[in-house]
C-alpha positions in Angstrom: -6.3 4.0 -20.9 -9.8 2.6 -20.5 -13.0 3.9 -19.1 -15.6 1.3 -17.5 -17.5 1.1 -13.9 -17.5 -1.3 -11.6 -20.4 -3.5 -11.7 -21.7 -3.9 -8.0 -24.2 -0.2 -8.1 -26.1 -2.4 -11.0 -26.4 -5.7 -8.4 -29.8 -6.2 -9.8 -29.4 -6.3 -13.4 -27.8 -9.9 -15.1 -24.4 -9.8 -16.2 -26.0 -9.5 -20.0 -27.7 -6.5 -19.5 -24.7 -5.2 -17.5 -22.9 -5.6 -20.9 -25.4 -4.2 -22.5 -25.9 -0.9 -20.3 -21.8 -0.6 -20.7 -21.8 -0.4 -24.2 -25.6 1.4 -24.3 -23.7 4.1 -22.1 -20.6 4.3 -24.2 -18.5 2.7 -21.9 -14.8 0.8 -23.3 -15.1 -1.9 -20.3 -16.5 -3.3 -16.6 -15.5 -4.2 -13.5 -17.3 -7.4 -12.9 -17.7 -8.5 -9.6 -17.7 -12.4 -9.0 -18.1 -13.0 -5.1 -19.3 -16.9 -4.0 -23.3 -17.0 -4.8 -23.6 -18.3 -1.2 -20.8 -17.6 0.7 -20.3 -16.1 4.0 -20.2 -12.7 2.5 -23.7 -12.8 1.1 -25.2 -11.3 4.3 -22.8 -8.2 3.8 -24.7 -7.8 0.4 -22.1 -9.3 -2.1 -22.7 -9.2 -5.8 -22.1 -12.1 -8.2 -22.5 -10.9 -12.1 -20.1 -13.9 -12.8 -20.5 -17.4 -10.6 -17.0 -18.6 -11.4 -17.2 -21.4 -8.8 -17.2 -24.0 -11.5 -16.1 -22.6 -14.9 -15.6 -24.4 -17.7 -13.7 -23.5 -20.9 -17.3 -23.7 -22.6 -18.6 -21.6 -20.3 -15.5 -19.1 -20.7 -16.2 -18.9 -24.2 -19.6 -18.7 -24.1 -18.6 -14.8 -21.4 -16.4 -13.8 -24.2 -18.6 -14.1 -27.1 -21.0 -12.5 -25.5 -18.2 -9.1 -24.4 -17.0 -9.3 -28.3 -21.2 -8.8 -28.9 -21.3 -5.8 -27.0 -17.9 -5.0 -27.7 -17.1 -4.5 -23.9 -14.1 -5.8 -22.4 -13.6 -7.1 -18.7 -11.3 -4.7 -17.0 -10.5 -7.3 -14.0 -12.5 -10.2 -12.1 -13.6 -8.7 -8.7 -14.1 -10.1 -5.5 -13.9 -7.8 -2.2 -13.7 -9.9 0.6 -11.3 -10.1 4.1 -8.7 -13.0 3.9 -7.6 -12.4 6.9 -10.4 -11.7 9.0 -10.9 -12.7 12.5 -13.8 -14.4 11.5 -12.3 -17.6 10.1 -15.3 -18.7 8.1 -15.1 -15.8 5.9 -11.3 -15.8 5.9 -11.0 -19.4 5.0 -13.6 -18.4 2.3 -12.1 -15.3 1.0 -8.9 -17.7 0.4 -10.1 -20.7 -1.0 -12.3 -18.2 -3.4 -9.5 -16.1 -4.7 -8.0 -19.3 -5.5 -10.3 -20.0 -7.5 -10.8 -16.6 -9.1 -7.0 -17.3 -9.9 -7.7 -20.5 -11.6 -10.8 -19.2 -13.4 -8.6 -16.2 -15.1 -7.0 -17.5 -17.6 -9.8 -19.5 -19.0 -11.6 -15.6 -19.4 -8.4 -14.8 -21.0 -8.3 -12.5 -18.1 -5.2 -11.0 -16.4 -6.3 -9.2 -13.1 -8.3 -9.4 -10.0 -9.2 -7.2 -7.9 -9.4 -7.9 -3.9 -8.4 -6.7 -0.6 -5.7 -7.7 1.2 -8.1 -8.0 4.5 -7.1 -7.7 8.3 -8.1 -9.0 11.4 -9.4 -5.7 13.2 -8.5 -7.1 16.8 -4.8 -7.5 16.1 -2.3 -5.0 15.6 -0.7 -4.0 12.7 2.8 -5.8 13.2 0.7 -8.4 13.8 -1.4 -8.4 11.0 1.8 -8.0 8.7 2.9 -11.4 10.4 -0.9 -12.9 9.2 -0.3 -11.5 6.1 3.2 -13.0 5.3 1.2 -16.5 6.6 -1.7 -16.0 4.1 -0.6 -14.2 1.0 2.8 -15.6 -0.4 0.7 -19.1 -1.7 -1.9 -17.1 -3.6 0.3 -14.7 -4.7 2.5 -18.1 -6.0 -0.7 -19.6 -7.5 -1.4 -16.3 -9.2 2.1 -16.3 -10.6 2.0 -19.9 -11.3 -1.5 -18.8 -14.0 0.3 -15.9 -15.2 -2.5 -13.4 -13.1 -1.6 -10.5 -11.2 -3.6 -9.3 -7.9 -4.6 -5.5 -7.5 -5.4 -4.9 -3.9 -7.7 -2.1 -3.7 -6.2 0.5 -0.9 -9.9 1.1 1.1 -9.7 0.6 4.7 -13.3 -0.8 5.1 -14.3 1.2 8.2 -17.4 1.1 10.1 -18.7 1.2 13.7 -17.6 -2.4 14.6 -13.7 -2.2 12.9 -12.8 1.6 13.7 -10.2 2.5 14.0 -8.0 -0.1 12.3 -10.5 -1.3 9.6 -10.8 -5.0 8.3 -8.6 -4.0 5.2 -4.5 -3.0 6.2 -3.5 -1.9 2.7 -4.7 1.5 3.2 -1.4 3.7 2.8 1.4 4.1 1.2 3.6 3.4 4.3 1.7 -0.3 4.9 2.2 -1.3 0.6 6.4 -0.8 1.2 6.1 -3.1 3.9 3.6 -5.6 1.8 6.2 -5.3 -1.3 9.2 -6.0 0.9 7.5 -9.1 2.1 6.1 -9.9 -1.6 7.8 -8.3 -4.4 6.3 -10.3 -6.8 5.2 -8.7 -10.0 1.8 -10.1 -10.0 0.7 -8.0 -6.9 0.3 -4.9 -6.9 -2.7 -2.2 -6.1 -6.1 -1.3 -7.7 -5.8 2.4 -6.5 -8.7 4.3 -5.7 -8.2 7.8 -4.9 -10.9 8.6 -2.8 -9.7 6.1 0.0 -6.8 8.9 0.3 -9.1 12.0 0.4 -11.2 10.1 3.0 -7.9 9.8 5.2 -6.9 13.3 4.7 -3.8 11.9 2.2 -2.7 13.0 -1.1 -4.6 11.5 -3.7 -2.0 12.2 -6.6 1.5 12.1 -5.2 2.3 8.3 -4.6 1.1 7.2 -7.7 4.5 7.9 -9.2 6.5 5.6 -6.5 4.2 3.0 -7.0 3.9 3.3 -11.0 4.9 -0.4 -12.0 2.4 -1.8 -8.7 -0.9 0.1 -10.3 -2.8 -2.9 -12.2 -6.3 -0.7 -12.2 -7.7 2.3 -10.8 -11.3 3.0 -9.7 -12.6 6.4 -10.1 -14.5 7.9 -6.9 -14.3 11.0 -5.4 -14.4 12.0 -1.5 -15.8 15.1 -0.4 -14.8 16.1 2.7 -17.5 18.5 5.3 -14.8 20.9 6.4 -17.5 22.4 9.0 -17.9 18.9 10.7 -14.6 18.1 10.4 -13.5 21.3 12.9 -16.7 19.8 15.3 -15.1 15.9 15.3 -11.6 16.2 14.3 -9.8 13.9 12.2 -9.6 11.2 15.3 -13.1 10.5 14.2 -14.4 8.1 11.9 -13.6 9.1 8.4 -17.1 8.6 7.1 -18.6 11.1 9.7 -16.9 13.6 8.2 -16.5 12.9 4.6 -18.8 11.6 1.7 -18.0 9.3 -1.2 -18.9 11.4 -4.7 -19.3 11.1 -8.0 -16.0 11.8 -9.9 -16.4 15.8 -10.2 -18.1 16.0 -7.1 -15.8 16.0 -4.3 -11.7 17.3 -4.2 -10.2 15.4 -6.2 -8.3 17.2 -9.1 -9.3 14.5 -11.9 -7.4 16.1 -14.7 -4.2 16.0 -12.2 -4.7 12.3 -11.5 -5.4 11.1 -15.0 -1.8 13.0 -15.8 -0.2 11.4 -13.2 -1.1 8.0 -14.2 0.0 8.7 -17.6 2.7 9.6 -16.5 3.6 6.8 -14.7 3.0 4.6 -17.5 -0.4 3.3 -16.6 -2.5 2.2 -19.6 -4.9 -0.2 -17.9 -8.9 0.6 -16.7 -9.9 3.6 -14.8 -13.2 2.4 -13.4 -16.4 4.5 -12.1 -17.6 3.3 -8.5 -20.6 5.3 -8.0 -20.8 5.2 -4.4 -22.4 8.9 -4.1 -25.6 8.4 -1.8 -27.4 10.9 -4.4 -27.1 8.4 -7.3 -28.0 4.7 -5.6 -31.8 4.9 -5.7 -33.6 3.8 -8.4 -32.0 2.3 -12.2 -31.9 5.3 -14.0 -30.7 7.3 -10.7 -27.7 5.0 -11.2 -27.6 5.6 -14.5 -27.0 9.3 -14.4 -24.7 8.6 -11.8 -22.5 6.5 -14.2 -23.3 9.1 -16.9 -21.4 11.8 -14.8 -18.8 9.7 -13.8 -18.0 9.6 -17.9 -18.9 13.2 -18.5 -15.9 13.9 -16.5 -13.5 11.7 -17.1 -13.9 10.9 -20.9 -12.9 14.4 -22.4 -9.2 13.6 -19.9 -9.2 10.1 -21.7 -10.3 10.6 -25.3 -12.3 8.2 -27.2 -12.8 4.7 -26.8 -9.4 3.3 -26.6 -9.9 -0.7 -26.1 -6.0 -2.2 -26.3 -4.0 1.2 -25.5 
């Protein structure tokens, strides 16, 4: 298993010095996000360490000499958008970019990206199923076609506008057995992040085993929930007014239980820092520390650098 972050809380650095601060910081790998310089979702503050509009084998190269440099590795290509959404620019996007993202994989000698499913938040879920078995069977095809596999990170991307339903329907373990029954392809499966489960009141730990051979990478965040506001709001509100992404070893999650659950399951692909934790998104080196105690925690449950186990 491999430790890395994911590269959107250092938007402002290039992707060389994101390299850099990876293997700086001791770090076996990086998420690195690749969204459309200029594409509809730039207004919801998208980061691009990796314009893969227009690769080239050249250019490929030239992004993998300079990983073997720093000897860090890409973990997966990501790109966080809503395919279905019920804005059709930005769906039509989201598609036409993963596509590419697909195409651009194997070039990177890369195996995995990471996305979201989407939803359109003013339909229903049956209804959103039905978009989904529209939308996702060709670029699940095309990702099977390049020999790349899809790990749909399980967030339900909730705010004021999309609550309750969210603009992202993979967000439990009852929704995935209806995606897998309509695609049971092997190349998609989940990026699981623990802390969406937390935030939903849902255990963290428990489906990781039934969904073992669907886990293509994990993000580490944790969730701390305000118990006090909680009893004032109840659990009909809006996660987010009662909970607070963390720092792994900051919020409930039981770390050493999850990393022993994935090993368990057989996982031996990147576990990933997301520093989402208000405390740590100021300045660089706020960041920084943030990243650092995401790896104080969760490197002595990994062991050393372990690039290839």
């Amino acid at each position: 298993m491999q430790l890395g972050f994911v590269s959107a809380i250092l938007n402002d650095l290039n992707f060389d010095d994101v390299l850099a601060t990876a293997a700086r910081e001791g770090f076996d790998c990086v998420e690195v996000m690749c969204w459309q310089p200029d594409g509809p979702d730039k207004k919801f503050g998208s980061v691009t360490h990796l314009d893969l509009t227009a690769l080239t084998q050249a250019r490929a190269d030239d992004i993998l000499a300079r990983c073997a440099q720093h000897g860090v590795a890409i973990s997966a290509l990501g790109f966080y958008s809503v395919p279905l959404s019920a804005d059709r620019e930005q769906a039509e996007a989201a598609v036409a970019h993963l596509h590419t993202l697909i195409d651009a994989a194997p070039l990177l000698r890369q195996s995995t990206i990471n996305s979201f499913v989407g939803a359109n938040h003013l339909l229903s879920m049956d209804d959103n199923l039905r978009l989904f078995a529209k939308v996702w069977p060709d670029i699940v095809r095309h990702a099977e076609d390049r020999g790349v596999r899809i790990g749909i990170e399980n967030c339900p991307v909730l705010n004021r506008n999309t609550w309750p339903f969210g603009v992202n329907l993979a967000h439990s373990p009852a929704v995935w057995r209806r995606m897998f029954d309509v695609i049971p392809s092997a190349s998609f499966g989940l990026n699981y992040d623990p802390s969406h489960m937390v935030m939903q009141l849902m255990d963290p730990i428990g489906p990781i085993a039934e969904f073992a051979d669907r886990i293509f990478h994990a993000h580490a965040k944790d969730m701390q929930i305000d118990r006090e506001r909680l009893n004032q709001v109840g659990s009909l509100a809006p996660p987010m007014q009662r909970s607070a992404a963390k720092i792994p070893g900051r919020g409930e999650i039981d770390w050493r239980a999850f990393v022993a659950a994935l090993r368990a399951a057989g996982f031996h692909g990147a576990l990933c820092v997301e520093c989402e934790d208000h405390d740590y998104e100021g300045p660089l080196e706020q960041r920084l520390e943030g990243l650092r105690m995401g790896q104080n925690c969760l490197r002595p449950l990994l062991g050393e650098t372990q690039l290839g186990s």
